[in-house]
Backbone and ligand atoms as CSV (ligand in chain L), in Angstrom:
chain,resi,resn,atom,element,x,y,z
A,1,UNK,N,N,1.677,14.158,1.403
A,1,UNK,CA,C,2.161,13.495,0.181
A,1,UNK,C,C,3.478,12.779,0.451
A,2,UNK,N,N,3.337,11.430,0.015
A,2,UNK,CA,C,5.310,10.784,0.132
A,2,UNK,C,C,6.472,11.408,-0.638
A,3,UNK,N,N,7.382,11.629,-0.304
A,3,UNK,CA,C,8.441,12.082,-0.674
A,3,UNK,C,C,8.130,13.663,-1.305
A,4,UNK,N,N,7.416,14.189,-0.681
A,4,UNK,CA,C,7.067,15.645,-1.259
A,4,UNK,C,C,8.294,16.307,-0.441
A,5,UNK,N,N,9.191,15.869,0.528
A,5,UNK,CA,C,10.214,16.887,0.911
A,5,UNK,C,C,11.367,16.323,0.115
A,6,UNK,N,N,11.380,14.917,-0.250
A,6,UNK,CA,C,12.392,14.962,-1.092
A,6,UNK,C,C,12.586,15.244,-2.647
A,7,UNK,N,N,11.378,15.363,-2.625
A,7,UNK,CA,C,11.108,16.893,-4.203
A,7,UNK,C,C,11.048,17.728,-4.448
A,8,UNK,N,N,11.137,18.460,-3.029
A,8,UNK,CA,C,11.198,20.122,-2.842
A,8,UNK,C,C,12.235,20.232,-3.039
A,9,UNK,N,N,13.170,19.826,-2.776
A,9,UNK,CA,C,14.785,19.723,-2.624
A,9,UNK,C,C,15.696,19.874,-3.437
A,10,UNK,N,N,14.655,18.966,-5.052
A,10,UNK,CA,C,15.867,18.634,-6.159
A,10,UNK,C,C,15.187,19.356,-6.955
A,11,UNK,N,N,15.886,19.396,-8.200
A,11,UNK,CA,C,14.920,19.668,-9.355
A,11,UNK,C,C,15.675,18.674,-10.605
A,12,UNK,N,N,14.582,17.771,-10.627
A,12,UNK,CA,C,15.169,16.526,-11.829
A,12,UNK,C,C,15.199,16.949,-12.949
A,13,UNK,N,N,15.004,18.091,-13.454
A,13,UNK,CA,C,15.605,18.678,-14.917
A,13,UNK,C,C,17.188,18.614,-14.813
A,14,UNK,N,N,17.438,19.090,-13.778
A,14,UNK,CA,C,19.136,19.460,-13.719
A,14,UNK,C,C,20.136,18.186,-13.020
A,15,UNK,N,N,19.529,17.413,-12.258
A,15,UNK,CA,C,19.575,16.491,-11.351
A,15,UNK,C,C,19.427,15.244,-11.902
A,16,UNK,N,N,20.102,14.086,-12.161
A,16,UNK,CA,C,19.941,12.846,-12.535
A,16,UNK,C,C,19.232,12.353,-11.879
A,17,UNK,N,N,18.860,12.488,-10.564
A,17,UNK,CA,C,18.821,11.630,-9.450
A,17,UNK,C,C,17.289,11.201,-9.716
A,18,UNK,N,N,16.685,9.929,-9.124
A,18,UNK,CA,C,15.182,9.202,-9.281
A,18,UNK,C,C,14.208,10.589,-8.866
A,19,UNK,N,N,13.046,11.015,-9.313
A,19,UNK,CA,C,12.072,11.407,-9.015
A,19,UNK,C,C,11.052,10.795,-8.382
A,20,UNK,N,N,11.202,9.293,-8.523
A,20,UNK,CA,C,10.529,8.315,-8.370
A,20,UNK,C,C,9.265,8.529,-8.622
A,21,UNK,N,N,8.679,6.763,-9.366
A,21,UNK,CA,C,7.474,7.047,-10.105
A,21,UNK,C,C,6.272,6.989,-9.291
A,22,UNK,N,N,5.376,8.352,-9.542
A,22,UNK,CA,C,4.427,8.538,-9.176
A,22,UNK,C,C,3.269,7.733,-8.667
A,23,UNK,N,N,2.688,7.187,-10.342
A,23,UNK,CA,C,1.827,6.264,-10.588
A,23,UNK,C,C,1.973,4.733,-9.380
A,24,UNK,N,N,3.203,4.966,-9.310
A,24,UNK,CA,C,3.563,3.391,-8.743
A,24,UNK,C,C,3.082,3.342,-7.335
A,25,UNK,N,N,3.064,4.876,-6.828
A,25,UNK,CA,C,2.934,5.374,-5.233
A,25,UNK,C,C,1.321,5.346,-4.668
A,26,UNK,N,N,0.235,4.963,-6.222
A,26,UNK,CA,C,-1.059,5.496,-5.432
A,26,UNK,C,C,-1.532,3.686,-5.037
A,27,UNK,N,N,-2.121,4.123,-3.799
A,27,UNK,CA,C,-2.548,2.483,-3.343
A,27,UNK,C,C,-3.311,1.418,-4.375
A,28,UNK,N,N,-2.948,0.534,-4.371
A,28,UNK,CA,C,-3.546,-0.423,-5.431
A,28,UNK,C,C,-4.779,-1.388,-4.593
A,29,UNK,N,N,-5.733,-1.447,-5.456
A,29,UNK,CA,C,-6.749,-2.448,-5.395
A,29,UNK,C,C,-6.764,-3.891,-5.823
A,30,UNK,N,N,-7.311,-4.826,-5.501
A,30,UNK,CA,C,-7.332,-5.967,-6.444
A,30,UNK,C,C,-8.790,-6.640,-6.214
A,31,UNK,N,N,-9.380,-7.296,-6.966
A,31,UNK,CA,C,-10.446,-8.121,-6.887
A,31,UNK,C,C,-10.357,-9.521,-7.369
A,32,UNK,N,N,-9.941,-10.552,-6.502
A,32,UNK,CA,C,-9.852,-11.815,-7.087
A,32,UNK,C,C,-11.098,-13.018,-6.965
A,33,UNK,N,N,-10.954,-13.651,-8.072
A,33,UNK,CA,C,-11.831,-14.846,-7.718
A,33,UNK,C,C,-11.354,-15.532,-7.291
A,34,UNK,N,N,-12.578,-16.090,-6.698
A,34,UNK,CA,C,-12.056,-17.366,-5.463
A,34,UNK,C,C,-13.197,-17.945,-5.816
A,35,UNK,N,N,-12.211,-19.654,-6.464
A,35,UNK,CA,C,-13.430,-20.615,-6.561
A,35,UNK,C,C,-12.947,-21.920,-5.519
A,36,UNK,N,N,-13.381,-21.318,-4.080
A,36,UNK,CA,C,-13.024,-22.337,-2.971
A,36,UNK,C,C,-14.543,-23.054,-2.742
A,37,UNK,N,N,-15.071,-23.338,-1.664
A,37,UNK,CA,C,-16.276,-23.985,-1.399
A,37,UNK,C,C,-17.454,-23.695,-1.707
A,38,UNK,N,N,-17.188,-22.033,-1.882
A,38,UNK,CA,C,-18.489,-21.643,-2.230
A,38,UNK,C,C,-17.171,-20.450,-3.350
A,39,UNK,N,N,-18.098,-20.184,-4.520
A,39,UNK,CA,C,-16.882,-19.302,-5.401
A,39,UNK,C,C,-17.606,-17.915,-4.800
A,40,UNK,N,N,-16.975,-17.013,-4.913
A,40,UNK,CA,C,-17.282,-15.802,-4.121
A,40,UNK,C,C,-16.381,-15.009,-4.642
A,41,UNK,N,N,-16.139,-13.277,-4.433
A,41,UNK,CA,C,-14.979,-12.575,-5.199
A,41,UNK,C,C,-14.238,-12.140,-4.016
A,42,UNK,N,N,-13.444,-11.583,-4.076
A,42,UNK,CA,C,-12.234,-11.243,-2.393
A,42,UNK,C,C,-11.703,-9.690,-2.743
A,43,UNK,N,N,-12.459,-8.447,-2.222
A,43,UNK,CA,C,-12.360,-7.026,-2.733
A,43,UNK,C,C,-11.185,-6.831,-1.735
A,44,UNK,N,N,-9.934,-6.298,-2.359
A,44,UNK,CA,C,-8.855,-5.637,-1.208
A,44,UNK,C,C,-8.264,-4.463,-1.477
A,45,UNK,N,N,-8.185,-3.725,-0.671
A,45,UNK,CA,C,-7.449,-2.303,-0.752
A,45,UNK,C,C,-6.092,-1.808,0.098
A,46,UNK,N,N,-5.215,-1.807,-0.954
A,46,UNK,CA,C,-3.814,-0.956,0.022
A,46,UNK,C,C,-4.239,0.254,1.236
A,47,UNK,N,N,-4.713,-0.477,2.332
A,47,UNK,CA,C,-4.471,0.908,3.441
A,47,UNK,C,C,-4.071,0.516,4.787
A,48,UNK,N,N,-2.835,0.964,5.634
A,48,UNK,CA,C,-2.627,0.804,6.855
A,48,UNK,C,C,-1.590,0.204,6.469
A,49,UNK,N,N,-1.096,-0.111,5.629
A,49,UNK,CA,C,0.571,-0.813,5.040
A,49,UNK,C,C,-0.396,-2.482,5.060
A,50,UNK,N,N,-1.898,-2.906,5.150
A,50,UNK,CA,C,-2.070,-4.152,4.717
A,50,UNK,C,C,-3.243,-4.118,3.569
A,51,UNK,N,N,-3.414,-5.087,3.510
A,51,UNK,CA,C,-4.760,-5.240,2.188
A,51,UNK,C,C,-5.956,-5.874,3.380
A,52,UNK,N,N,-6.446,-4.469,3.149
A,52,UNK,CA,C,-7.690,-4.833,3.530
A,52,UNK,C,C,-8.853,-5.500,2.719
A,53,UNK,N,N,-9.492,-6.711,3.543
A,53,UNK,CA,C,-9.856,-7.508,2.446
A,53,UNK,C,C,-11.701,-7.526,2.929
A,54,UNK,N,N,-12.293,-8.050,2.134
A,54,UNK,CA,C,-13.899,-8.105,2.163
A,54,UNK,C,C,-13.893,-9.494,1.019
A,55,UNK,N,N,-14.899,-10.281,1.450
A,55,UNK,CA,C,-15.265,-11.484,0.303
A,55,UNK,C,C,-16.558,-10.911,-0.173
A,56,UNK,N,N,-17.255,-10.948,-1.135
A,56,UNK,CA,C,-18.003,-10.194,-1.900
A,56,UNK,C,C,-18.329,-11.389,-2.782
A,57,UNK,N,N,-19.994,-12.477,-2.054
A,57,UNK,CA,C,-20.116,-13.372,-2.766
A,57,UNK,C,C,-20.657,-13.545,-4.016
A,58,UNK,N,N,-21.795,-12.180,-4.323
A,58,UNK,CA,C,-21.903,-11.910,-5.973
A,58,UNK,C,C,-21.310,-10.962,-6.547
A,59,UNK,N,N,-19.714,-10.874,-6.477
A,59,UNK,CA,C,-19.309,-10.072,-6.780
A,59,UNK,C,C,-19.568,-8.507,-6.663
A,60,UNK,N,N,-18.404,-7.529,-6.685
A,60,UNK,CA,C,-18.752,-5.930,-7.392
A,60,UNK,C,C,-19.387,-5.640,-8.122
A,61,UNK,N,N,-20.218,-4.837,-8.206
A,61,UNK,CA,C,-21.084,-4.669,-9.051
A,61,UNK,C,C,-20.295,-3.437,-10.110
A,62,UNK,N,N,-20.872,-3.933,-11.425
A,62,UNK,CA,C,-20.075,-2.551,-12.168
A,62,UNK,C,C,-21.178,-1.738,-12.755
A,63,UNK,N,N,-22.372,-1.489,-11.710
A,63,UNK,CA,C,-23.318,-0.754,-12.381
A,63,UNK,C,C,-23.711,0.156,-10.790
A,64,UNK,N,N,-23.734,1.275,-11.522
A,64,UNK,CA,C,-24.276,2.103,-10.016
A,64,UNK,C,C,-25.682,1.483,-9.387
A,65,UNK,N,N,-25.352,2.035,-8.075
A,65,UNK,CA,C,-26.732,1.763,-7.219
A,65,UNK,C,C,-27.419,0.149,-6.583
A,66,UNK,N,N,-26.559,-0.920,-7.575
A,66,UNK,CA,C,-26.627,-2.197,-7.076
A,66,UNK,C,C,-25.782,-2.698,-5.541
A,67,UNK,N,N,-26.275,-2.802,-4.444
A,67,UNK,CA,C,-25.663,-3.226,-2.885
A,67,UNK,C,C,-25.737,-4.959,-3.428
A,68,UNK,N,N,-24.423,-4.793,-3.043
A,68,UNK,CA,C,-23.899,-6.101,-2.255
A,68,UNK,C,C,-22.831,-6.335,-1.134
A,69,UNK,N,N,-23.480,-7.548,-0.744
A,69,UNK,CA,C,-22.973,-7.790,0.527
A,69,UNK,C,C,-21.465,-7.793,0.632
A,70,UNK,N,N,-20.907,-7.589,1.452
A,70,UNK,CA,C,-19.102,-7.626,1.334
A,70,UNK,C,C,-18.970,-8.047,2.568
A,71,UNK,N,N,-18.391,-8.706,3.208
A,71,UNK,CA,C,-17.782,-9.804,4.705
A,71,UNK,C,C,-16.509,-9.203,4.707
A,72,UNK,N,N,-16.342,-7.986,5.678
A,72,UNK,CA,C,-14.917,-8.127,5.895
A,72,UNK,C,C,-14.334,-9.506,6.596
A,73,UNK,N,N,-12.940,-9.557,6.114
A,73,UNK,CA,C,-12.601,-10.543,6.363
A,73,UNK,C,C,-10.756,-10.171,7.058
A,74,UNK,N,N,-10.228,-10.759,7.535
A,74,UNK,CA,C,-8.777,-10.702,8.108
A,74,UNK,C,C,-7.910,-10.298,6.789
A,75,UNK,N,N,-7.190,-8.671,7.604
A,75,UNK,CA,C,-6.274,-7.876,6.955
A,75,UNK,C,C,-4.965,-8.914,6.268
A,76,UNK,N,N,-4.885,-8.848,5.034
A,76,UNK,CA,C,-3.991,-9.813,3.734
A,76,UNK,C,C,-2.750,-8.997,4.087
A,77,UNK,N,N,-1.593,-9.393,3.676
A,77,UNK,CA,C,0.164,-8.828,3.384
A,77,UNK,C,C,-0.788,-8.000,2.378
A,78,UNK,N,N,0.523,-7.499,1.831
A,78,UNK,CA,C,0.545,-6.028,0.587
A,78,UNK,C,C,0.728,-7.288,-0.524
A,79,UNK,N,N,1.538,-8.288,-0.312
A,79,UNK,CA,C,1.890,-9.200,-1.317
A,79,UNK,C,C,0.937,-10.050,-2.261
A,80,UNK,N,N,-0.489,-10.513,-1.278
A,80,UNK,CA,C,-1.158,-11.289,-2.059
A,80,UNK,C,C,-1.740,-10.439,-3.088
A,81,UNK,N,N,-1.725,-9.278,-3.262
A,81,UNK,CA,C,-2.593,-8.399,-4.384
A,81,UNK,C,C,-2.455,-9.160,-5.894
A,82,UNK,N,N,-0.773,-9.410,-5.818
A,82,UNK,CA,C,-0.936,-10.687,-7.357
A,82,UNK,C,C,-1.021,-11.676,-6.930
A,83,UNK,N,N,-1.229,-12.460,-5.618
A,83,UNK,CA,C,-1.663,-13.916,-6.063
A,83,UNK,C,C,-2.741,-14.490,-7.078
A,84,UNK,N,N,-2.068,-15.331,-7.342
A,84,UNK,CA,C,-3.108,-16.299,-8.272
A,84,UNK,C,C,-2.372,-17.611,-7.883
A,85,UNK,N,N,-3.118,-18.576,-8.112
A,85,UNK,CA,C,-2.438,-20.220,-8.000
A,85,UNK,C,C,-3.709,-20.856,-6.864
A,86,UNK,N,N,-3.585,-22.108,-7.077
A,86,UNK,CA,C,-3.744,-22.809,-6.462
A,86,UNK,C,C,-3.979,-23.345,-4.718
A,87,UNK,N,N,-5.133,-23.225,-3.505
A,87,UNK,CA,C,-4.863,-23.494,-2.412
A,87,UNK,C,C,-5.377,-24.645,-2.254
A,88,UNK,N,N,-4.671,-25.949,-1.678
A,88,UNK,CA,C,-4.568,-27.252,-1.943
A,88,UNK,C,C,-5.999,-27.648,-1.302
A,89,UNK,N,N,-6.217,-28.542,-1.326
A,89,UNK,CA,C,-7.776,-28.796,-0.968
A,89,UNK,C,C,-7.446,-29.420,0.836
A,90,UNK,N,N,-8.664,-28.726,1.619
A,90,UNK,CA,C,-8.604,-28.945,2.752
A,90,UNK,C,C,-7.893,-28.116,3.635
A,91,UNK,N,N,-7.197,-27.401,2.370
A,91,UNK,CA,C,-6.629,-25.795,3.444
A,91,UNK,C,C,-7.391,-24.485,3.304
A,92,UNK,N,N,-7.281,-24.112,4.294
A,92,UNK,CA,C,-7.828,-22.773,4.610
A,92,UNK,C,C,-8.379,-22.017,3.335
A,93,UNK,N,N,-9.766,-21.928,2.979
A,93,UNK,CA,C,-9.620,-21.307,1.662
A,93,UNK,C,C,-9.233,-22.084,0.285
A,94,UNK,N,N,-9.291,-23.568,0.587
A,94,UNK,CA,C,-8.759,-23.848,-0.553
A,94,UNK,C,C,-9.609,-23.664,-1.892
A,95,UNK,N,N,-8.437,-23.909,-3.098
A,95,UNK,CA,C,-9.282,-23.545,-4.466
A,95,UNK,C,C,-8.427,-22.791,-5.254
A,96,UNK,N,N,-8.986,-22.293,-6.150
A,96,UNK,CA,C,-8.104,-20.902,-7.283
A,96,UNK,C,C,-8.486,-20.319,-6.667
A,97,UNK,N,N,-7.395,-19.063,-7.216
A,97,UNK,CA,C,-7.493,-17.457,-6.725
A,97,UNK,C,C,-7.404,-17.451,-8.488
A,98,UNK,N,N,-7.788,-16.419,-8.955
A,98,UNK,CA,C,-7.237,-15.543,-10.088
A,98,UNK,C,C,-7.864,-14.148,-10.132
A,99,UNK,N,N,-6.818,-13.495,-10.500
A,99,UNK,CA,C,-7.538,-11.722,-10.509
A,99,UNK,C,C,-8.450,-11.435,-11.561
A,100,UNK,N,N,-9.818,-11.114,-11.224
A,100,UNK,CA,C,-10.413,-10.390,-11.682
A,100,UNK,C,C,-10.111,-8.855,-12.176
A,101,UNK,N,N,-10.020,-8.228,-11.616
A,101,UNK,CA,C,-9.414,-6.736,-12.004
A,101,UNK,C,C,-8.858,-6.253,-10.592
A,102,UNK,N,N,-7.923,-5.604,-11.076
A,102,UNK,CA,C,-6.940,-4.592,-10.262
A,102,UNK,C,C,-6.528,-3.313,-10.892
A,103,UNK,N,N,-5.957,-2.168,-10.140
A,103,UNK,CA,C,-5.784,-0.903,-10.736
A,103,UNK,C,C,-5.397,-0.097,-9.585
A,104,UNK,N,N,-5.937,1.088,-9.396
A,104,UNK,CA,C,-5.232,1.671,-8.549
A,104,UNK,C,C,-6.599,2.446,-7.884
A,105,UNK,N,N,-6.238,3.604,-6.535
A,105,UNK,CA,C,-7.347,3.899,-5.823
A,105,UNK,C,C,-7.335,5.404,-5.468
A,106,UNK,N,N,-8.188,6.248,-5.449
A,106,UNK,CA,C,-8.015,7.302,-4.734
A,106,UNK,C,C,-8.663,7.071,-3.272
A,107,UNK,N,N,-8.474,7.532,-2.021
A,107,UNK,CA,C,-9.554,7.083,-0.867
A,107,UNK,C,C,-10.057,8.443,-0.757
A,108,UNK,N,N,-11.338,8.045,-0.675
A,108,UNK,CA,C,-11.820,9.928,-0.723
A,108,UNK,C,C,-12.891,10.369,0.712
A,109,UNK,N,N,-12.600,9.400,1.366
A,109,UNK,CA,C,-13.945,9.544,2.745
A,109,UNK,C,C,-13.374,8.325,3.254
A,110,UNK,N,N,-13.110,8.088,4.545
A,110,UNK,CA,C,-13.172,6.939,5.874
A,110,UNK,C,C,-13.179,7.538,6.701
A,111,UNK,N,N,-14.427,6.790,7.720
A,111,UNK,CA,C,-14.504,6.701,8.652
A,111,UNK,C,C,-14.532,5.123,9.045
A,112,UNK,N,N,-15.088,5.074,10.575
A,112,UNK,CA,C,-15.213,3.973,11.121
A,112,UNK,C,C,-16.293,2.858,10.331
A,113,UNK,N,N,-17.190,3.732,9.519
A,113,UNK,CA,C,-18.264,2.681,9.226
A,113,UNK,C,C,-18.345,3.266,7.734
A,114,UNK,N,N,-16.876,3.357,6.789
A,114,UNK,CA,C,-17.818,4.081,5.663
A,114,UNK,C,C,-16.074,4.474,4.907
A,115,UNK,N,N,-16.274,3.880,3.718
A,115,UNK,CA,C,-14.980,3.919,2.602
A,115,UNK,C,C,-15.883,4.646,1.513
A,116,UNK,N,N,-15.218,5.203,1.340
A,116,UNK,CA,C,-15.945,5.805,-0.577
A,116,UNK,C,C,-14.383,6.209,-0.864
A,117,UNK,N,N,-14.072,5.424,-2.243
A,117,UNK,CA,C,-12.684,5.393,-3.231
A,117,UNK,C,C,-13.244,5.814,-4.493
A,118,UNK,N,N,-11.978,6.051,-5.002
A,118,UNK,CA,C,-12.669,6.419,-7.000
A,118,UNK,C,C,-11.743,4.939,-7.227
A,119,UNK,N,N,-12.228,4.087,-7.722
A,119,UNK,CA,C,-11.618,3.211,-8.433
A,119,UNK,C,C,-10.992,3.148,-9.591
A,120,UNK,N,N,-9.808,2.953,-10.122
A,120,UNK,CA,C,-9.190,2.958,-11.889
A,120,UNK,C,C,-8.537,1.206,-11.792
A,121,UNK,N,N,-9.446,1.078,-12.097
A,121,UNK,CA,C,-9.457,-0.459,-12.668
A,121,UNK,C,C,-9.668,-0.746,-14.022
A,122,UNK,N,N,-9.237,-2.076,-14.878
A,122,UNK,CA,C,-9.758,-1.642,-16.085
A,122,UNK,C,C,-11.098,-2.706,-15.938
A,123,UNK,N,N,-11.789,-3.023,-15.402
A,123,UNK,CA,C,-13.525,-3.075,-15.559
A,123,UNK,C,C,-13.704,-2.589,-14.289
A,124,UNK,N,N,-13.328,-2.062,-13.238
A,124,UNK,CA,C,-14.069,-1.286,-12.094
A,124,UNK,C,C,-13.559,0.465,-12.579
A,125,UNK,N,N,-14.468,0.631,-13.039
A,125,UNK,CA,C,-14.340,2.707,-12.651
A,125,UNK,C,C,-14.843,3.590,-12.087
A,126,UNK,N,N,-14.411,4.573,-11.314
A,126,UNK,CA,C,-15.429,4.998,-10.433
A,126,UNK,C,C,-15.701,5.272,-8.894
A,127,UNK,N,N,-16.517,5.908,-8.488
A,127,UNK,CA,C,-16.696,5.763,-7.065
A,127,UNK,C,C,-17.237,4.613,-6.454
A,128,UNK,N,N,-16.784,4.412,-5.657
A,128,UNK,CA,C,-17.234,2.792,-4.889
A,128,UNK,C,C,-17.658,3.738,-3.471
A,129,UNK,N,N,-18.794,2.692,-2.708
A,129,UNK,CA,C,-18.535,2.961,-1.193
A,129,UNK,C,C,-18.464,1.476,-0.360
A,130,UNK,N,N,-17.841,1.346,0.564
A,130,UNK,CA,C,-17.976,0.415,1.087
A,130,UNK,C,C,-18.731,1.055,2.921
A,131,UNK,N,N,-20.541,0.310,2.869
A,131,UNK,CA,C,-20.763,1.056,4.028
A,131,UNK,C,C,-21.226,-0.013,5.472
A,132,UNK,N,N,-20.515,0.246,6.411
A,132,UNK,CA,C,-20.245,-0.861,7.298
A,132,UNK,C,C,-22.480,-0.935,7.495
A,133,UNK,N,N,-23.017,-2.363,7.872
A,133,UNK,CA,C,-24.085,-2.577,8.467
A,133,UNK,C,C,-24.219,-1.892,9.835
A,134,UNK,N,N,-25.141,-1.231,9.832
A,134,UNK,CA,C,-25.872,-1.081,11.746
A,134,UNK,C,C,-26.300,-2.114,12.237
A,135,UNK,N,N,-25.933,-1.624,13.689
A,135,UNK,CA,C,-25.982,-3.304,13.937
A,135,UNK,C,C,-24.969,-4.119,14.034
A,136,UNK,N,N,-24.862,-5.145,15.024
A,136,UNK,CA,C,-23.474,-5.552,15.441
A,136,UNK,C,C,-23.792,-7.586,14.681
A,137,UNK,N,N,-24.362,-7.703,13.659
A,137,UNK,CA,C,-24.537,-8.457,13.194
A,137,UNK,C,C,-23.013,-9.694,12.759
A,138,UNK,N,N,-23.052,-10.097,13.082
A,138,UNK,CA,C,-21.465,-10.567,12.613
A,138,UNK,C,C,-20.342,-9.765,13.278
A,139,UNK,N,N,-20.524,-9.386,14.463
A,139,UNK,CA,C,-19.584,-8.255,14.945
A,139,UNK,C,C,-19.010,-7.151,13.854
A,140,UNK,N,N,-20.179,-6.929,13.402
A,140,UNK,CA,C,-20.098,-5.788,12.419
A,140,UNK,C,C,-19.087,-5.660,11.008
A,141,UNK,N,N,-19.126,-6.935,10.822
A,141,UNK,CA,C,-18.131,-7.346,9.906
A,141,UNK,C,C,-19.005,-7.583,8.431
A,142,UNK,N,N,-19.962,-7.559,8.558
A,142,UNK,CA,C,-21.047,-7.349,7.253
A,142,UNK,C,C,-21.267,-5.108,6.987
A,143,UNK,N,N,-20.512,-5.564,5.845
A,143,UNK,CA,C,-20.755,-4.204,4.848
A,143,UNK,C,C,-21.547,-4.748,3.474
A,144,UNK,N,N,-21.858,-3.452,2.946
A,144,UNK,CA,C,-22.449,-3.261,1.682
A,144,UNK,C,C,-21.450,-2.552,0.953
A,145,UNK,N,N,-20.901,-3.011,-0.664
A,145,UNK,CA,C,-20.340,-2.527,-1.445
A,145,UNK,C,C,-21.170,-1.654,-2.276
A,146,UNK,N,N,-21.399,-0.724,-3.013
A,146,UNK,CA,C,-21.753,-0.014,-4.148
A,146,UNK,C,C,-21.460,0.920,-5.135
A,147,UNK,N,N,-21.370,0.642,-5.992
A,147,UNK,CA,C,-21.099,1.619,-6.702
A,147,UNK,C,C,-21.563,2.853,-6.774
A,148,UNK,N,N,-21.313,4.572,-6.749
A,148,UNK,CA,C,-22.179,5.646,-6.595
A,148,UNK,C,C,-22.381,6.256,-7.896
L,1,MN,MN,MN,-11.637,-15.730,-0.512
């Protein structure tokens, strides 16, 4: 746990000092649209200090048991989680971004080929898995998203 030794330590009843907020500490998710060449959704998760990202061209599904495809794609800053705006045409990705939903994550299973999170989003809730393809198809960069 973060800062669990510097909470053993104090006790903020008696202590002014920050407890610092909890909520703020659990990794955040985001799901943005992207209406670049082809519109598609862009699934990312706070882990490894980057946003790990997947493009997800019919979107997350918010109903259990529906697979879709997810493309991992090259690890994002922590920062773009709020982008929104504008990428000029002819650049990398160009088009809107705007967030679809974001919230926060529990990670409850990774391995090498296999994410399952509880999602708290306000339209994603729930367990998600993200499960890598067999098969070195795309250098294994094709997963399946689903809801469980
Ligand atoms: Mn994208």
């Amino acid at each position: 746990m973060p800062l669990e030794e510097y909470r053993a330590k104090r006790d903020f009843v008696r202590s002014p000092e920050p407890e610092g907020d909890r909520a703020s500490e659990a990794p955040r998710f985001v799901v943005q649209e992207h209406d670049a060449t082809h519109l598609h959704f862009d699934f990312r998760l706070t882990l490894d200090g980057v946003l790990k990202s997947w493009a997800v061209p019919k979107g997350v599904p918010e109903e259990p048991k529906v697979k879709r495809l997810a493309v991992q794609v090259e690890d994002h800053p922590l920062e773009y989680a709020t982008f929104e705006g504008t990428i000029p045409k002819g650049e990398y990705g160009g088009g809107t971004v705007k967030i679809w939903d974001q919230g926060t994550f529990l990670l409850k299973e990774r391995t090498a080929d296999k994410f399952v999170v509880e999602l708290q989003g306000r339209k994603l809730k729930g367990p998600y898995a993200l499960v890598r393809f067999k098969g070195k198809e795309q250098n294994g960069k094709n997963w399946l998203i689903m809801k469980l």
